[in-house]
C-alpha positions, 0 to 999 in steps of 0.5 A, spaced: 431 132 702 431 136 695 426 132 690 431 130 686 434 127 691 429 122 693 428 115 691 422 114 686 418 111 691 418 117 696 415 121 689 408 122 688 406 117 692 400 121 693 398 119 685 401 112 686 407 115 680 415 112 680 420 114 677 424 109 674 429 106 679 436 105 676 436 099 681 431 096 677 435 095 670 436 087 673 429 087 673 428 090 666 433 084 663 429 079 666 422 083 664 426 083 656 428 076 657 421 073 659 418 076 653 424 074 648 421 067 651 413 068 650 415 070 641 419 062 642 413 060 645 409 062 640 413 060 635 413 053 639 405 053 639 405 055 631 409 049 630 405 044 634 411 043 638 411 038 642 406 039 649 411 038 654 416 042 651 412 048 651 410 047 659 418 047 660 419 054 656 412 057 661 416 054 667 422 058 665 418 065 664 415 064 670 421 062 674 424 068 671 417 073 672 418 071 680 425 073 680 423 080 677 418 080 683 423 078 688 428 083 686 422 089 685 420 087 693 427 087 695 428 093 692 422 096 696 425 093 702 431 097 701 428 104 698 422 105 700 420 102 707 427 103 710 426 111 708 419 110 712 422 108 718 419 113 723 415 116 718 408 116 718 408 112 711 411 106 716 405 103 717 403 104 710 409 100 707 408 095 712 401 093 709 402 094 703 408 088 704 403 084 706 398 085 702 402 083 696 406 077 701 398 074 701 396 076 693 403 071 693 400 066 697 393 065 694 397 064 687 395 070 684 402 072 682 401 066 677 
């Protein structure tokens, strides 16, 4: 398989470098959308809005930043750990899965 052909996970994994991924563009408009909520928030705590309000617009940017993460992962899954299949990357990419599956559940995703 050519360079050019290869998905950007496959590309300099050696230096840790992707190239953007156009199955990535839904994740971009979240990421957009999440920062058009931190100017609202910001606006909101400027204008000492009311308290509750404010955690209300933090619970929609995380709910939207965890569905970013979940389609970035599915998108691994699909790319990047299915190309490994019977390579000796495999076993890299399924840790690689688990570690981020633990940093999940420690919380520190949040």
């Amino acid at each position: 398989m050519e360079e050019k052909d290869m998905h950007a996970c496959q590309t300099d994994m050696e230096e840790g470098n992707h190239a953007h991924h156009h199955k990535h563009e839904g994740v971009l408009r979240l990421i957009r959308t999440a920062e058009g909520h931190l100017a609202g928030i910001e606006k909101m705590i400027n204008e000492d809005r009311y308290c509750i309000d404010i955690s209300k617009q933090l619970l929609a940017i995380m709910s939207i930043l965890r569905r970013a993460n979940l389609e970035i992962l599915k998108t691994h899954m699909e790319t990047c750990v299915k190309s490994a299949v019977g390579s000796e990357n495999f076993e890299e990419k399924i840790k690689e899965l688990e570690m981020i599956m633990e940093y999940m559940t420690k919380g520190k995703g949040e």
